[in-house]
N, C-alpha and C positions, 0 to 999 in steps of 0.2 A: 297835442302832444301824443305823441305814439302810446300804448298803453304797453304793458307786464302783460307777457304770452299766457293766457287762460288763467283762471281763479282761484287757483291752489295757489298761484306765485303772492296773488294779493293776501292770500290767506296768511300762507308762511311769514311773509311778509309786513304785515300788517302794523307791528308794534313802530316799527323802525322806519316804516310808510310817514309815519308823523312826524318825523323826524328830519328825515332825508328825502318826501317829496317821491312822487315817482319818475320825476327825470332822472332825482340821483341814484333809485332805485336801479332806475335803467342803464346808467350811467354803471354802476356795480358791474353787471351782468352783461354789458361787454369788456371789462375789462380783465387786461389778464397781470397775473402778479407771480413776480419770480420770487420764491425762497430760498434763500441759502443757509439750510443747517433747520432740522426739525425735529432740536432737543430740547430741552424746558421750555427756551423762549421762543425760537423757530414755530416749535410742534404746536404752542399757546397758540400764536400770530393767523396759522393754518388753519385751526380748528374753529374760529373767530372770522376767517375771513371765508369761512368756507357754510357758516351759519350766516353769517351777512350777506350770501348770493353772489360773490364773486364769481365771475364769469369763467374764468378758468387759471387755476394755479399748478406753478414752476416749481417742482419741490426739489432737491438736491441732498443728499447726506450718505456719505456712506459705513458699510459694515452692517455687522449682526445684534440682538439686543443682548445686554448683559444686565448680571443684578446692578451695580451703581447707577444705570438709566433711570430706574424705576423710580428715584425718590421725587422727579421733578420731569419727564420724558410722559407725559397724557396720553398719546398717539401710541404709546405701546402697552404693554403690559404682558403678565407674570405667566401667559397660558405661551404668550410667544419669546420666550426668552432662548437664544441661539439662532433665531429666524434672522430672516433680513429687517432690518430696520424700513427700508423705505415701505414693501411693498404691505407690513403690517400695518403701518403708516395711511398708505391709498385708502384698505380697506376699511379703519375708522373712519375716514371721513369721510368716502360712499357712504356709507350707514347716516350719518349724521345728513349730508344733504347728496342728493344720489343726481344733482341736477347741475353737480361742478365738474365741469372739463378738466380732467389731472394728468399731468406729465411727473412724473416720479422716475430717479435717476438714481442709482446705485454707487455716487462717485464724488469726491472729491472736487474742488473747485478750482481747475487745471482752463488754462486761458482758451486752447483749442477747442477743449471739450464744453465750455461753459461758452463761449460766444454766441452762439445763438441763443442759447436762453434766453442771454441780457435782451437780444435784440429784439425778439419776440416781447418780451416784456412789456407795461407801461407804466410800472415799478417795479425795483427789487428792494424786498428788506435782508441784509445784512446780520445774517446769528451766527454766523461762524464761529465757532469756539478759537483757532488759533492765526495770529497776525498776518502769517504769507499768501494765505488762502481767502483774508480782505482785504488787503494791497492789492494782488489779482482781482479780485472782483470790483471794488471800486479803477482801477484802470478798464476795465471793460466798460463799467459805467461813462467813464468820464470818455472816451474813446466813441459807445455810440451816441451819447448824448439821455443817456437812460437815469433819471431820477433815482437816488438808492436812499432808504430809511437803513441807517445805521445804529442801529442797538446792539447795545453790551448790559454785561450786569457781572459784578466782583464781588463776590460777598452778599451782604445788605443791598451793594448801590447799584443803583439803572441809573447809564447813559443814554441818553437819545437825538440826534438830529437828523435832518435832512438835507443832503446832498444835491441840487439840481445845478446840473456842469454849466461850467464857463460864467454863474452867479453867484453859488455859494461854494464853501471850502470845501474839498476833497478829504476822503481821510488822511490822506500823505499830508495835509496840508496844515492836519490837526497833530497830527504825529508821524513826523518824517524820519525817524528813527529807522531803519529799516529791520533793524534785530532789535525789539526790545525785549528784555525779558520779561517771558512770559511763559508760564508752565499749562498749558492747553488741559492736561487730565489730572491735575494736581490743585488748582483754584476752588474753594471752599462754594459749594453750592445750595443753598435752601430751594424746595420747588417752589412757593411761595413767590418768591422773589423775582424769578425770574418767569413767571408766570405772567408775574405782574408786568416786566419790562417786554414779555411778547402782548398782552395785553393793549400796553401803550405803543406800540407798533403797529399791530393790527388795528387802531383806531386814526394811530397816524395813516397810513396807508386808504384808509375810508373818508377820512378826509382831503385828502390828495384828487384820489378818484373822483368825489362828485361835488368837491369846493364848496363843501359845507363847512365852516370856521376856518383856523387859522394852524397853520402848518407847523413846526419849529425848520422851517428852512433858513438857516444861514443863523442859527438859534441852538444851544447848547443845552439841553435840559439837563440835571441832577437830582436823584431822588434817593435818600435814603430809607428803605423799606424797614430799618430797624425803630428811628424814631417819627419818621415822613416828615423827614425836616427833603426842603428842596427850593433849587434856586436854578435862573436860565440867566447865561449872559450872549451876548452878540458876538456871534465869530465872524474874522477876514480872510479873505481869501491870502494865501503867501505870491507874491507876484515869479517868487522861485521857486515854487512849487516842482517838483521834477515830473510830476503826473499831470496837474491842471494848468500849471504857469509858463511862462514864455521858454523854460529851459525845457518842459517837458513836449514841448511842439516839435513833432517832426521838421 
């Protein structure tokens, strides 16, 4: 088995070595992973898969910092408030591990502009704060054939599953609603909480890459962070899906 390029990798590495083996190590470290959205849970996912060796991460969010980021947003803080979000973003997680290939984008998650990410990718996780801008990205998903971890958190609760097209449901497929109501910068946030649900992303996402345990694909997880009551049931695919299903085929 090929080894981890020089001894510092084994070093940094080492705890997680026992763990994940050094093929999945390796397995890490070419991989690359797209993020969409790196605020509480995004930023968590990043900062996690960027101390885990992640070969090179897709970051996406746009705008400047303001004070409400601050309560649950790790990736920034109070020296850079008015800066740009993403690029204060790069520079914590250089500091943290200076050996991740990072692409940071300043924008919104618009189909043209986000295509290639997806496609570059060999996951995206899913933190977008508001529904038109993950409809978009899950069609891009399902479109290249690109795996997407989709996490949410409302309150106390984290959502979580996994996406892999043309086998498990799509988000349309979970909620075809196309307008639902949904208040994007009005939704009650603890950082905690959503800490927790980038948390559980970024370990989704680790296990994806080097198929160590068992994924939630096609698997609905539910957690409440207020009393950690939680439960997973099995989702189906919609055969009418207008994204994944027979009507959504060109």
């Amino acid at each position: 088995m090929e080894q981890l390029v020089g001894g510092t990798e084994l070093e940094r590495y080492a705890r997680q070595l026992k763990l994940l083996g050094e093929g999945g190590q390796k397995a890490l470290k070419e991989a690359t992973v797209m993020i969409a959205g790196i605020g509480g849970l995004g930023g968590t996912a990043a900062l996690y898969l960027a101390a885990a060796g992640i070969g090179k991460l897709i970051l996406a969010h746009e705008g400047n910092i303001v004070p409400p980021d601050l309560n649950r947003q790790i990736l920034m803080d109070s020296d850079h408030l008015g800066m740009e979000r993403m690029s204060t973003a790069i520079q914590q997680l250089k500091r943290l591990n200076p050996n991740v290939e990072m692409e940071g984008f300043n924008s919104k998650i618009e189909y043209n502009m986000a295509k290639p990410w997806v496609e570059q990718a060999d996951i995206v996780i899913d933190a977008r704060y508001d529904f038109p801008e993950r409809y978009t990205l899950n069609r891009l998903c399902v479109e290249t054939g690109t795996p997407m971890i989709e996490a949410a958190m409302y309150g106390f609760e984290i959502s979580l599953t996994t996406v892999i097209p043309g086998e498990t449901p799509c988000l349309e497929c979970l909620y075809p609603d196309v307008n639902p109501e949904w208040e994007p910068f009005g939704f009650p946030v603890l950082g905690a909480t959503s800490g927790i649900a980038g948390c559980l992303a970024a370990l989704e996402a680790v296990k994806w890459v080097t198929k160590v345990g068992t994924t939630y694909a096609g698997v609905m997880h539910r957690f409440n962070s207020l009393d950690f009551a939680c439960y997973s049931v099995h989702i189906t695919r919609n055969p009418n899906c207008t994204c994944c299903g027979e009507e959504g085929k060109p």
